[in-house]
C-alpha positions in Angstrom: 0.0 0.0 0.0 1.4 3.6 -1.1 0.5 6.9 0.2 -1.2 8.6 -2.7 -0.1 11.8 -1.2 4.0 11.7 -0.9 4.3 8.0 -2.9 6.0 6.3 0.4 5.3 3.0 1.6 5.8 3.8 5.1 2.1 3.9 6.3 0.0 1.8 8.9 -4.0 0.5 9.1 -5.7 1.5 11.5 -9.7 0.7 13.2 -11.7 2.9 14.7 -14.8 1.3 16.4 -17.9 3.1 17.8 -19.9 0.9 20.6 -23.1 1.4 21.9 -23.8 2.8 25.2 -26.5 2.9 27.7 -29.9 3.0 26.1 -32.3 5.5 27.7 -35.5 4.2 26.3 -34.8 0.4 27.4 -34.1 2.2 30.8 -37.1 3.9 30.8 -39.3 0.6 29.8 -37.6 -1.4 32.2 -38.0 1.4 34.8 -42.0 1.4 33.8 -42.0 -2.5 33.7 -39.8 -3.4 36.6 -39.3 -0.1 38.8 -35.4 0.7 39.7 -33.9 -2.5 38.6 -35.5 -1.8 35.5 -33.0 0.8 35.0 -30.3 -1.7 34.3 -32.7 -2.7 31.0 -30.7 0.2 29.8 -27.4 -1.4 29.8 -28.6 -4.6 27.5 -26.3 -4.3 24.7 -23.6 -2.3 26.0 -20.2 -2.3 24.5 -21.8 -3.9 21.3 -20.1 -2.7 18.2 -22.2 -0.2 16.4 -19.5 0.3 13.6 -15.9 0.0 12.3 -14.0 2.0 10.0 -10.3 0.7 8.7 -8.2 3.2 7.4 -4.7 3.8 6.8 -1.9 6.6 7.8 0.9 7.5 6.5 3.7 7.6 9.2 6.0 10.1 6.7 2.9 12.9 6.0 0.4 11.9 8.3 -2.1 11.5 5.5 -5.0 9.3 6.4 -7.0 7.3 3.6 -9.0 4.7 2.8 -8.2 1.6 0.4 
């Protein structure tokens, strides 16, 4: 893989992920259903990957870009 900005073969891949957090409307369901221990409804599905994104950088430019 070449850098398409300075041509050098010096560059690295990198992922970036993006996971899910608490969820305030399963919270509030599971608050309405279930009272305060409902509130950890919310937390069903935490630290589930929403996405990931590869991309490279170049360690001579710092360009970043995508294959």
């Amino acid at each position: 893989m070449k850098c398409p900005k300075c041509e050098s073969e010096n560059v690295q891949v990198h992922y970036e992920t993006e996971k899910q957090g608490f969820s305030g409307s399963k919270g509030c369901c599971g608050w309405l259903l279930f009272g305060p221990i409902g509130l950890l409804c919310g937390l069903c599905g935490k630290d589930k990957v929403k996405s990931e994104e590869k991309y490279w950088v170049c360690n001579n430019c710092g360009a970043k870009f995508y294959d």
